[in-house]
C-alpha beads as a LAMMPS data file, in Angstrom:
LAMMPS data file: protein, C-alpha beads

387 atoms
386 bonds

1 atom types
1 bond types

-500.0 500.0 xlo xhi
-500.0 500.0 ylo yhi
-500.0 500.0 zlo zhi

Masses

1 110.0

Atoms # bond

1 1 1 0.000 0.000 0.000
2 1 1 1.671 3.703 -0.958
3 1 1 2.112 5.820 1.320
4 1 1 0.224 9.192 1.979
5 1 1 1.907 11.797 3.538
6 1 1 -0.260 14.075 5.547
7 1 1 2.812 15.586 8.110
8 1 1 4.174 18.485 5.587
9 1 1 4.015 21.165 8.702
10 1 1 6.437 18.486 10.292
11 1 1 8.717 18.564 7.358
12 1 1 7.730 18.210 3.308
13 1 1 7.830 14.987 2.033
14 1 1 8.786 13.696 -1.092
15 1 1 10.955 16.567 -1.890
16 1 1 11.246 17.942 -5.474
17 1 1 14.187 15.267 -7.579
18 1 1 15.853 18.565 -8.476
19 1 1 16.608 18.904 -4.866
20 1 1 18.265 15.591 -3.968
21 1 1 20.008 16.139 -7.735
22 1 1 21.258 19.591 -6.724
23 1 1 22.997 17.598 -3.334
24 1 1 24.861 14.863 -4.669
25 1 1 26.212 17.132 -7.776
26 1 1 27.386 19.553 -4.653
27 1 1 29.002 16.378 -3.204
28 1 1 30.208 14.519 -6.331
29 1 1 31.767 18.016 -8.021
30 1 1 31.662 20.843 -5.943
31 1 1 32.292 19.875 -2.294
32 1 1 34.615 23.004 -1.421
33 1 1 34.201 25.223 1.119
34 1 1 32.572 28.644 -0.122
35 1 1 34.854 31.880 0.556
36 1 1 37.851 30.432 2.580
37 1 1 39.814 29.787 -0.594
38 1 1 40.116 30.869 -4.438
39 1 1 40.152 28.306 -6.115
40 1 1 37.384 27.560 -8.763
41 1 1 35.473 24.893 -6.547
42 1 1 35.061 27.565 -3.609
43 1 1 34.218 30.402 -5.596
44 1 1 31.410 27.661 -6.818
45 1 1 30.615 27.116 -3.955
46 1 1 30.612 30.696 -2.891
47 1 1 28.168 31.330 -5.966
48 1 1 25.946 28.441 -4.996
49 1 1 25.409 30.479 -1.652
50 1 1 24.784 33.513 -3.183
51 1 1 22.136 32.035 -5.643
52 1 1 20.194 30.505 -2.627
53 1 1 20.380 34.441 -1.290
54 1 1 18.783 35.675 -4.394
55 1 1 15.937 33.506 -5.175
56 1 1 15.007 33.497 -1.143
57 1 1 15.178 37.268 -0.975
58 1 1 13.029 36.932 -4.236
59 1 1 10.059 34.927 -2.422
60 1 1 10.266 36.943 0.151
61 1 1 9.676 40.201 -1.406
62 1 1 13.265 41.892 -0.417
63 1 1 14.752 43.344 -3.061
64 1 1 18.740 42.724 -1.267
65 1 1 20.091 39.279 -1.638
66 1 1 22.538 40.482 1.437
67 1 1 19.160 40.566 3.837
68 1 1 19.246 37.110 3.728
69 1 1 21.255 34.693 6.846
70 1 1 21.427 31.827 6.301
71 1 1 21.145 29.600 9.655
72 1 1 20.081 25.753 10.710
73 1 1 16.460 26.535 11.364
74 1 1 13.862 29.005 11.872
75 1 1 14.703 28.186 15.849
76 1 1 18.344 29.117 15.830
77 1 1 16.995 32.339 13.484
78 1 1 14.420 33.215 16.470
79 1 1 16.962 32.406 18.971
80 1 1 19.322 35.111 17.335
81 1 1 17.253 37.899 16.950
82 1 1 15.611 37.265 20.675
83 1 1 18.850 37.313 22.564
84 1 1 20.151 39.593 19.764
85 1 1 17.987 42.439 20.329
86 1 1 16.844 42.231 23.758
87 1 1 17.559 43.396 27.469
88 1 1 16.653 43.321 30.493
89 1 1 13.771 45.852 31.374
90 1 1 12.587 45.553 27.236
91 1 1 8.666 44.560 26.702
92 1 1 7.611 42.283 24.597
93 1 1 4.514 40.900 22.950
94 1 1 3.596 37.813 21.271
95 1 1 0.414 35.785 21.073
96 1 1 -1.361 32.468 22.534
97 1 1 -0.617 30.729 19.446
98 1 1 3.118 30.572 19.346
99 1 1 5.096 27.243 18.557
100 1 1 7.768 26.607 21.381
101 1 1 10.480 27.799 19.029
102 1 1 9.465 31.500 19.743
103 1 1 7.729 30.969 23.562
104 1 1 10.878 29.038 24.982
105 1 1 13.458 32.081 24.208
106 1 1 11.077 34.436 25.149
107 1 1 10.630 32.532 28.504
108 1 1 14.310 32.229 29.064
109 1 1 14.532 35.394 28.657
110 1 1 11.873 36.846 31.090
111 1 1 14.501 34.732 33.965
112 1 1 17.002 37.315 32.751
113 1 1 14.754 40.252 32.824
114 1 1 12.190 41.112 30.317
115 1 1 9.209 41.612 30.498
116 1 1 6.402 39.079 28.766
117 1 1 2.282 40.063 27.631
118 1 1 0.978 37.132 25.697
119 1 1 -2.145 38.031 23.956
120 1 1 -4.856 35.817 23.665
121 1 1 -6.394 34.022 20.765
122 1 1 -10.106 33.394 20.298
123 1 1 -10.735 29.709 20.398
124 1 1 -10.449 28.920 16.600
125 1 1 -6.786 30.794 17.511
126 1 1 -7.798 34.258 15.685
127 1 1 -6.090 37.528 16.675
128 1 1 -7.362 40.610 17.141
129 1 1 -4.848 43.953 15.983
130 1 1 -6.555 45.563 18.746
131 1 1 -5.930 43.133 21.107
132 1 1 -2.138 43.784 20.105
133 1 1 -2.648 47.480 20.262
134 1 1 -3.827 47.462 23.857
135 1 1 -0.795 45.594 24.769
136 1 1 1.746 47.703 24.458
137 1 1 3.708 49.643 26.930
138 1 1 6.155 52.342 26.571
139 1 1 8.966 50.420 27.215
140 1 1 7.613 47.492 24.489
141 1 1 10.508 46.697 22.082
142 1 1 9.195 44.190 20.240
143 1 1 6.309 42.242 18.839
144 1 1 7.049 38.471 17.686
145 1 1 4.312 35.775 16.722
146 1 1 3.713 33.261 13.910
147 1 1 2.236 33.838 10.880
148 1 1 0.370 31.027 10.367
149 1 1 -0.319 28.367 13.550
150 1 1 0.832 25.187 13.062
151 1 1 -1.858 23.456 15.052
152 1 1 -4.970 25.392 13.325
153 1 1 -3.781 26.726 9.797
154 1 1 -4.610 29.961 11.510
155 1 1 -2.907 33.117 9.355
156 1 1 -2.519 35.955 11.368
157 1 1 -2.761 39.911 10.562
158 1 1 0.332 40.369 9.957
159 1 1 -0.160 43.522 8.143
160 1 1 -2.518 45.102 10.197
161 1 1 0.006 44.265 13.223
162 1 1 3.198 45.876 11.297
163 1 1 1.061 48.746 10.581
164 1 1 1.093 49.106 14.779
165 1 1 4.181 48.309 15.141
166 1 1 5.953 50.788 12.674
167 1 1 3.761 53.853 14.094
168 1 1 4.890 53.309 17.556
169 1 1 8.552 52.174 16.524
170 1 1 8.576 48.740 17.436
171 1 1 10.658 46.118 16.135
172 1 1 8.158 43.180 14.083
173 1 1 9.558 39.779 14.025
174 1 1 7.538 36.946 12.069
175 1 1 7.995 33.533 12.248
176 1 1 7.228 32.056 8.497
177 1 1 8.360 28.526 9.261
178 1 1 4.898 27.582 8.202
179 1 1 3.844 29.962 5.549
180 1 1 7.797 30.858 3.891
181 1 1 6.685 29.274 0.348
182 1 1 3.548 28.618 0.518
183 1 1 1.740 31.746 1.273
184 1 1 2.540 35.253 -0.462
185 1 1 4.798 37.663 1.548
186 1 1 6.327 40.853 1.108
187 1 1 8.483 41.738 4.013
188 1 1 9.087 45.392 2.535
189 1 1 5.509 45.911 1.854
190 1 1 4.583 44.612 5.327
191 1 1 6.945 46.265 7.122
192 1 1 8.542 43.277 8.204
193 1 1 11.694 43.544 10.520
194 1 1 12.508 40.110 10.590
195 1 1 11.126 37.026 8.579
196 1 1 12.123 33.880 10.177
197 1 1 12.460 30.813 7.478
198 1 1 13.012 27.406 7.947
199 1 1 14.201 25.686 4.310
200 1 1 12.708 22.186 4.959
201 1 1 8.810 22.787 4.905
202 1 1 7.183 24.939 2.857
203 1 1 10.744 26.126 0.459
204 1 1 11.194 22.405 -0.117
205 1 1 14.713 22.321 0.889
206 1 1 16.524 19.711 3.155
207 1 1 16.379 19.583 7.028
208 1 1 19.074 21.285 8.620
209 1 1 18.532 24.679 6.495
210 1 1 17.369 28.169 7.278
211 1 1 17.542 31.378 8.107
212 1 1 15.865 34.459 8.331
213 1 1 15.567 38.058 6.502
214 1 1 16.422 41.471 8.480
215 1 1 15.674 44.723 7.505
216 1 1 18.122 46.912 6.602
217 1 1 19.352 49.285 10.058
218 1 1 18.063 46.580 12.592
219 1 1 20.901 44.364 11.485
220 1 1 23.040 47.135 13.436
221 1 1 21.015 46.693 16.437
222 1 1 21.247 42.744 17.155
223 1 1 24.138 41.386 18.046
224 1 1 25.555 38.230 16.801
225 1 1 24.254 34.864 18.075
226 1 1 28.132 33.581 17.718
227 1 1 31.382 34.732 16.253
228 1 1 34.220 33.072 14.611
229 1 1 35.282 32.551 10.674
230 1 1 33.496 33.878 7.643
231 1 1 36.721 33.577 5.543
232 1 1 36.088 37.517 4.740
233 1 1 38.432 39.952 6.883
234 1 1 40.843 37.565 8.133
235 1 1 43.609 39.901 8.996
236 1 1 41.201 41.194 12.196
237 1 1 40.288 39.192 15.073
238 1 1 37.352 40.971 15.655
239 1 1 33.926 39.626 13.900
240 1 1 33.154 41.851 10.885
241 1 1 30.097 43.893 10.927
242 1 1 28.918 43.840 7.522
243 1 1 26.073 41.968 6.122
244 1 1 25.511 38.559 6.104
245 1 1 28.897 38.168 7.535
246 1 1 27.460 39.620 10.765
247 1 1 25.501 36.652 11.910
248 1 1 27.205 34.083 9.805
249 1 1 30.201 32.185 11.172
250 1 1 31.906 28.771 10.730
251 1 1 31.775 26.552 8.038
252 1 1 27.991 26.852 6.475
253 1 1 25.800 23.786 5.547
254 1 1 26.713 24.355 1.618
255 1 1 25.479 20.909 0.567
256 1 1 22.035 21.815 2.013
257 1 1 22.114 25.300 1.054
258 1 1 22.587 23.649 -2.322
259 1 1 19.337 21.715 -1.733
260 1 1 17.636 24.885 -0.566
261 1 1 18.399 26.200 -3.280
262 1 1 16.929 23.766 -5.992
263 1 1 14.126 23.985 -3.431
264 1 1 13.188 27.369 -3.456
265 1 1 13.839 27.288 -7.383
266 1 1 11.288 24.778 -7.308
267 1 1 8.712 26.958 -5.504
268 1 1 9.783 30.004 -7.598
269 1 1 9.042 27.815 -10.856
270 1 1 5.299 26.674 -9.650
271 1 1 4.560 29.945 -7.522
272 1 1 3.492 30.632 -4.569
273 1 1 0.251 31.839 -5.751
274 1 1 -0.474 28.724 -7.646
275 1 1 0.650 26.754 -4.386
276 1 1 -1.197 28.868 -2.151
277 1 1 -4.636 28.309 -4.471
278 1 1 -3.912 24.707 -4.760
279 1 1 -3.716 24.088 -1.067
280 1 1 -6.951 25.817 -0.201
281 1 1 -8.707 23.428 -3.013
282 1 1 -7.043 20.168 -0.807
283 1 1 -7.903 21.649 2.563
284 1 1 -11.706 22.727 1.481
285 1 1 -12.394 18.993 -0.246
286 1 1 -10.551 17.386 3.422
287 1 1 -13.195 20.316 5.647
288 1 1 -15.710 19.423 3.676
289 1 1 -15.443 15.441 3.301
290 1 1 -14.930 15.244 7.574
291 1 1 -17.412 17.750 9.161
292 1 1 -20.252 15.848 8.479
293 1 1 -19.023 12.644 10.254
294 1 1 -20.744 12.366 13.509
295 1 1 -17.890 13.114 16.931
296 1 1 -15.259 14.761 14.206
297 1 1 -14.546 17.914 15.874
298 1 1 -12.251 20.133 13.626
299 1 1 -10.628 23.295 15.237
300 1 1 -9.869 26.164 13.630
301 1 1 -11.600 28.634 10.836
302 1 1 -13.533 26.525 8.374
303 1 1 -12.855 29.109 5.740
304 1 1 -9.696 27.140 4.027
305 1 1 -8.755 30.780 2.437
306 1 1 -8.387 32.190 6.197
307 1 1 -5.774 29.487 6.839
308 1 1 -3.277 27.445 5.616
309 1 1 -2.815 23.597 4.970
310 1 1 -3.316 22.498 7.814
311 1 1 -6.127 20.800 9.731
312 1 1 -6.467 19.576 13.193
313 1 1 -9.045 17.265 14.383
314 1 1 -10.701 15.023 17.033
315 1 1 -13.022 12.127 17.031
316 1 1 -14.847 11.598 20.066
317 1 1 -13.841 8.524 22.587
318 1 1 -10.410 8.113 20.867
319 1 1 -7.225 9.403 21.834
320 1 1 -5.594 11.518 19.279
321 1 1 -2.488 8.917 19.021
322 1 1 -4.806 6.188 18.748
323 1 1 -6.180 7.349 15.724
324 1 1 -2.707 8.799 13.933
325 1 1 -1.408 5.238 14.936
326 1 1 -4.840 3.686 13.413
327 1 1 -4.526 6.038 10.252
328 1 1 -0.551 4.810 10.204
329 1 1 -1.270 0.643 10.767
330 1 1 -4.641 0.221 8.506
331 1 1 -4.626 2.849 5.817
332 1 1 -0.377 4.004 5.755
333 1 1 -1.074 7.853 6.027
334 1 1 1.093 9.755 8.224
335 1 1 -0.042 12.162 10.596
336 1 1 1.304 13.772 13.696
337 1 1 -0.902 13.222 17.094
338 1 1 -0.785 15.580 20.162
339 1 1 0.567 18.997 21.123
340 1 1 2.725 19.440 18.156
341 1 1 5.292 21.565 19.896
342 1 1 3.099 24.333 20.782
343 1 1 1.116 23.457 24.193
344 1 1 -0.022 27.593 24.401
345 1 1 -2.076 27.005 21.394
346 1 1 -3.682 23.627 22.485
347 1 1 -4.081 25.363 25.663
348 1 1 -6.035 28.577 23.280
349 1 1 -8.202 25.908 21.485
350 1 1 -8.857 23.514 24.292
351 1 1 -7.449 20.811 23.675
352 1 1 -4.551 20.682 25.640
353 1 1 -2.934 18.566 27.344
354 1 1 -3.900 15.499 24.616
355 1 1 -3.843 17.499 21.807
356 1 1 -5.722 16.745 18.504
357 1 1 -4.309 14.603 15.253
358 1 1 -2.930 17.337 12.614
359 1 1 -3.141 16.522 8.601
360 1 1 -0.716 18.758 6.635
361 1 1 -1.186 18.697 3.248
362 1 1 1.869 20.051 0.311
363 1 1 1.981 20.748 -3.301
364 1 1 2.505 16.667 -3.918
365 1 1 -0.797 15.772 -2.279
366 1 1 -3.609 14.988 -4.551
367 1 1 -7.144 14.984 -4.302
368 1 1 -7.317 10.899 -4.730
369 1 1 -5.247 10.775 -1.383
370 1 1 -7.743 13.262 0.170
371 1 1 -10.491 10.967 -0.380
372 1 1 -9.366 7.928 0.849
373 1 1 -8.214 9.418 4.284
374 1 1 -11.713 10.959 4.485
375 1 1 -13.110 7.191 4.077
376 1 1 -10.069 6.014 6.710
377 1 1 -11.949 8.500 8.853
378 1 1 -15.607 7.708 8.603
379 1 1 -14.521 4.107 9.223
380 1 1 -12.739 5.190 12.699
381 1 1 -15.474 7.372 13.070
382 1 1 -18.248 4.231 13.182
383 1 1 -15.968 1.787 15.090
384 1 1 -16.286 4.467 17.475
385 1 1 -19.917 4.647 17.137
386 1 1 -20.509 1.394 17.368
387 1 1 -17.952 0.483 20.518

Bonds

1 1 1 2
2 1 2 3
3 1 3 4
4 1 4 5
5 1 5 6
6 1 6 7
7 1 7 8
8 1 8 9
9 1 9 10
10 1 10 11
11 1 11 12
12 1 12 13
13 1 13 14
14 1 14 15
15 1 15 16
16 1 16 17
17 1 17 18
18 1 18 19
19 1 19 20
20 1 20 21
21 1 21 22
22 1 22 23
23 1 23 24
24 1 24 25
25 1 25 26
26 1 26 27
27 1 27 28
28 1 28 29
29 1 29 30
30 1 30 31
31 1 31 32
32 1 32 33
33 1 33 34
34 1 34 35
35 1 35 36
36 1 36 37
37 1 37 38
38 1 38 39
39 1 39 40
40 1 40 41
41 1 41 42
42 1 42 43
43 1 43 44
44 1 44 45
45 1 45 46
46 1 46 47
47 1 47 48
48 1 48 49
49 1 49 50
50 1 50 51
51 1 51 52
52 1 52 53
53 1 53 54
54 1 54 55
55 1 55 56
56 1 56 57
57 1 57 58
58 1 58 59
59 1 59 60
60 1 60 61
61 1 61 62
62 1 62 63
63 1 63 64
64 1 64 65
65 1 65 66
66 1 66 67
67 1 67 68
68 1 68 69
69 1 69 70
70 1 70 71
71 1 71 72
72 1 72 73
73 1 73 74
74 1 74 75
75 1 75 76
76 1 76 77
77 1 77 78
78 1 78 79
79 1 79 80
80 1 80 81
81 1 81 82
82 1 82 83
83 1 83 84
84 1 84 85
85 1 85 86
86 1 86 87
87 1 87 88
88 1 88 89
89 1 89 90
90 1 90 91
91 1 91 92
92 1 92 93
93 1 93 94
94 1 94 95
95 1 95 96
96 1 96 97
97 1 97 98
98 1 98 99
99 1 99 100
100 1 100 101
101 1 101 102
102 1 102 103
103 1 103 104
104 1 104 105
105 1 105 106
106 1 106 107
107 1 107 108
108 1 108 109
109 1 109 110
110 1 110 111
111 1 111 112
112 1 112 113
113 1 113 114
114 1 114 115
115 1 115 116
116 1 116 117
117 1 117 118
118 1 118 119
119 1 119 120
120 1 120 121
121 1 121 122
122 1 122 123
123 1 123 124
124 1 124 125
125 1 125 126
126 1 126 127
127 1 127 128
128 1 128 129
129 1 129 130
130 1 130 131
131 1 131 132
132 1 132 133
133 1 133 134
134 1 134 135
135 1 135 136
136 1 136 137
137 1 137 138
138 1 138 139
139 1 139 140
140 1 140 141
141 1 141 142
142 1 142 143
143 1 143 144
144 1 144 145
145 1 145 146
146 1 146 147
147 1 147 148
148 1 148 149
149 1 149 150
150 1 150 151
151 1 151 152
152 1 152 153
153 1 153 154
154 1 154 155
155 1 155 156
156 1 156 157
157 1 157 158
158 1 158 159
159 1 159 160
160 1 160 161
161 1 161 162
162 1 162 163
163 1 163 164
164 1 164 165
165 1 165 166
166 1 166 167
167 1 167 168
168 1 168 169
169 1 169 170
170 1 170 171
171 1 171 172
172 1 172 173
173 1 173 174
174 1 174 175
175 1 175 176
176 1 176 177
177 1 177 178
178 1 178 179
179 1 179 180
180 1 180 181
181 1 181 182
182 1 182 183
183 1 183 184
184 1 184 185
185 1 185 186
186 1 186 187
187 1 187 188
188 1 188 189
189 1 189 190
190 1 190 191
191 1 191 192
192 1 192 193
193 1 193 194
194 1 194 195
195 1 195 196
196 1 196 197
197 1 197 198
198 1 198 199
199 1 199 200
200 1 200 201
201 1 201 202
202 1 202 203
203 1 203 204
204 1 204 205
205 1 205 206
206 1 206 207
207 1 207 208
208 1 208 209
209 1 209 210
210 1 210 211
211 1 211 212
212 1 212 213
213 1 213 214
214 1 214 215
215 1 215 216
216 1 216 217
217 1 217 218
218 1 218 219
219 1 219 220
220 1 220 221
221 1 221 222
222 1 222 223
223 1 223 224
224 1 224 225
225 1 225 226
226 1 226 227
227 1 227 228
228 1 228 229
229 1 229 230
230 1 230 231
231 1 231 232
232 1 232 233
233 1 233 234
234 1 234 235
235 1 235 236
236 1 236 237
237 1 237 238
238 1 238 239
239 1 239 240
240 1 240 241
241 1 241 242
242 1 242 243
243 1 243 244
244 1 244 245
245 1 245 246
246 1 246 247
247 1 247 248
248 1 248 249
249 1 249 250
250 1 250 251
251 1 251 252
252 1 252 253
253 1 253 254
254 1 254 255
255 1 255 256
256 1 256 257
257 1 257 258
258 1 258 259
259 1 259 260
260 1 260 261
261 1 261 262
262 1 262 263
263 1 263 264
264 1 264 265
265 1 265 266
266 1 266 267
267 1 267 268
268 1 268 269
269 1 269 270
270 1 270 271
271 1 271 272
272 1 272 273
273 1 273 274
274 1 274 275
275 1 275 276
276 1 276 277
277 1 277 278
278 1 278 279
279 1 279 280
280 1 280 281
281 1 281 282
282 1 282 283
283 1 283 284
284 1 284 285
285 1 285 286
286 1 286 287
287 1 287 288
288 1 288 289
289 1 289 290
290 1 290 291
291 1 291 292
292 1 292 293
293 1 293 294
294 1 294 295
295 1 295 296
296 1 296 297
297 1 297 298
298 1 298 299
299 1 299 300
300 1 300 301
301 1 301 302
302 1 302 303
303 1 303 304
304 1 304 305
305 1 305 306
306 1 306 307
307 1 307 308
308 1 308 309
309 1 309 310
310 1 310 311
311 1 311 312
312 1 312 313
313 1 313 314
314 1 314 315
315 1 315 316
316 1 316 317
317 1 317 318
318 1 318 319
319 1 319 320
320 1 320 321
321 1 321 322
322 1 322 323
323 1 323 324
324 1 324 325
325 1 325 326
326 1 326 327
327 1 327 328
328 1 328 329
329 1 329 330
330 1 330 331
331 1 331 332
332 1 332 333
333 1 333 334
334 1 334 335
335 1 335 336
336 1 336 337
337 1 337 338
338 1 338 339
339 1 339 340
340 1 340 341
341 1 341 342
342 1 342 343
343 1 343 344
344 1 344 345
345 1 345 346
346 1 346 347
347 1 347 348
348 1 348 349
349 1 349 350
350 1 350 351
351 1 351 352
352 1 352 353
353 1 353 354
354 1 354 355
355 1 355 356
356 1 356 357
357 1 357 358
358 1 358 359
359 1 359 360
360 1 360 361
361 1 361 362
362 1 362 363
363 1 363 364
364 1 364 365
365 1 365 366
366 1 366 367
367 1 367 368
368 1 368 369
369 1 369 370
370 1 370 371
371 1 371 372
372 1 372 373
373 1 373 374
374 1 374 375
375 1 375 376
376 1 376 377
377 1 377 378
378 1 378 379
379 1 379 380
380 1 380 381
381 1 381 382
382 1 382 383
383 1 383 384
384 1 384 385
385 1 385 386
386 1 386 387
């Protein structure tokens, strides 16, 4: 039986054969490492980097290729800018829907000081700009959240938020681990200060790959996560200040970059718009097929425009990882039970501490697969009925 893939928030799956191509040519002819010498394999190398840079900055809507660092994950991004940029006595705000990659910094770093408002989420984990508004204090130096949850699909007002932020000079930071590729941004129209990326989801690059865009003046502001070699300005022992160098040190992932690259060229190719439209098609056909089984309880917005891939559900008198392991053993889909890393925004939707089971659909999910998980579910739905 083939396998269907419903975990793409987790990590995409099957990635695009021009990715895993891209790798082993990197590996088989490349292999140097990029700006530490001049030969012609690292100044390959060096251009396979920059490449990445371009067509990232591209899908993001930033017109500098130099905006773009390149890190391991949208977690060591958030980790940067957090410890980066703030001090003790700073105010910050994020919301009830966060992922633990932005609430655990932000609660390491209230032990050291700063001050934390969480705003709350209505129970299909909406936020109000208002509610944002009301938030802040004078001494408020940033405003971080998600731009889409990973446990609804939720898509937040992003613009509407920057729009309060930039009047009352705040620093906006936006975690796009789940939307980077899959849902249109613009971080100059928006007003973005920081886009956080991770390469493996939506950008349909390799694990291990990431990074995030900064806006052009806040770079100054944040200081560097780590220090070390960046094979430019050797002759100083101090870290160089210029962009990316500035937050890039040590040998860099270039095989993955690589990857990320043939990813995001990937994405480029299709388009985000025509990705964007044909995951709303997949998630309205899954909404529609499930809500009318009796004890399916799906969470969320049941408008699949107001959200992205991404549906979680329950069926009454099972567990959540009875049924994933049920959908895994009898019908080979993969889905990903429980609290999916982000316990505030079970705890916002109710349905902590078990959590729910989470489909994720991608651009390699068809309609055909969609349909026989929504018969998988009416048949767990009647066992249940009839236990």
């Amino acid at each position: 039986m083939q396998i269907i893939y419903f975990d793409n928030a987790a990590t995409s799956w099957p990635k695009p054969k021009a990715m895993i191509k891209s790798m082993a040519d990197f590996n088989a002819n490349v292999g140097a490492n990029p700006g530490r010498s001049g030969h012609r394999l690292s100044v390959e190398a060096a251009r396979i980097i920059f490449n990445t840079r371009e067509i990232i900055a591209s899908l993001l809507g930033s017109g500098d290729p130099l905006s773009i660092v390149f890190t391991r994950n949208a977690t060591e991004s958030i980790n940067t800018a957090v410890r980066g940029l703030l001090q003790s006595g700073d105010h910050v705000i994020t919301s009830g829907m966060e992922h633990n990659s932005v609430m655990r910094p932000l609660r390491a770093m209230e032990k050291q000081g700063i001050e934390l408002s969480v705003v709350e989420c209505s129970a299909a984990g909406s936020l109000s700009p208002d509610d944002v508004a009301f938030a802040i204090k004078k001494n408020t130096r940033m405003i971080i959240m998600t731009h889409a949850s990973n446990v609804t699909g939720a898509i937040m007002p992003i613009s509407d938020i920057a729009r309060i932020a930039y009047d009352k000079g705040i620093i906006f930071c936006v975690d796009a681990a789940q939307t980077a590729g899959s849902v249109p941004i613009n971080v100059i129209k928006n007003n973005i200060d920081i886009l956080f990326f991770t390469g493996h989801k939506s950008l349909y690059g390799p694990q291990g790959t990431g990074g995030f865009y900064i806006r052009k003046g806040v770079d100054t502001m944040m200081e560097p996560l780590e220090r070390g070699g960046t094979g430019s300005r050797s002759e100083f022992e101090e870290h160089p200040d210029f962009m990316p160098d500035r937050f890039e040190s040590g040998t860099p992932n270039t095989i993955g970059i690589a990857g990320l690259c043939a990813g995001a060229t990937f994405v480029s190719a299709m388009g985000v718009d025509a990705i964007r439209k044909k995951e709303i098609a997949l998630t309205e056909l899954f909404l529609d097929g499930i809500q009318q089984f009796k004890g399916v309880k799906i969470y969320g917005n049941m408008d699949p425009a107001k959200r992205t891939a991404v549906v979680s559900f329950t069926i009454d008198g099972q567990s959540p990882s009875d049924i994933s392991l049920k959908l895994d053993e009898k019908y080979t889909i993969m889905s990903r039970p429980g609290l999916h890393c982000a316990p505030s925004a079970h705890r916002t939707i109710g349905t902590f501490p078990e959590g729910t089971v989470r489909f994720s659909f991608g651009v390699f999910t068809t309609e055909l697969e969609i349909n026989i998980a929504i018969k998988a579910i009416e048949t767990i739905c009647r066992e249940s009925t009839n236990k």
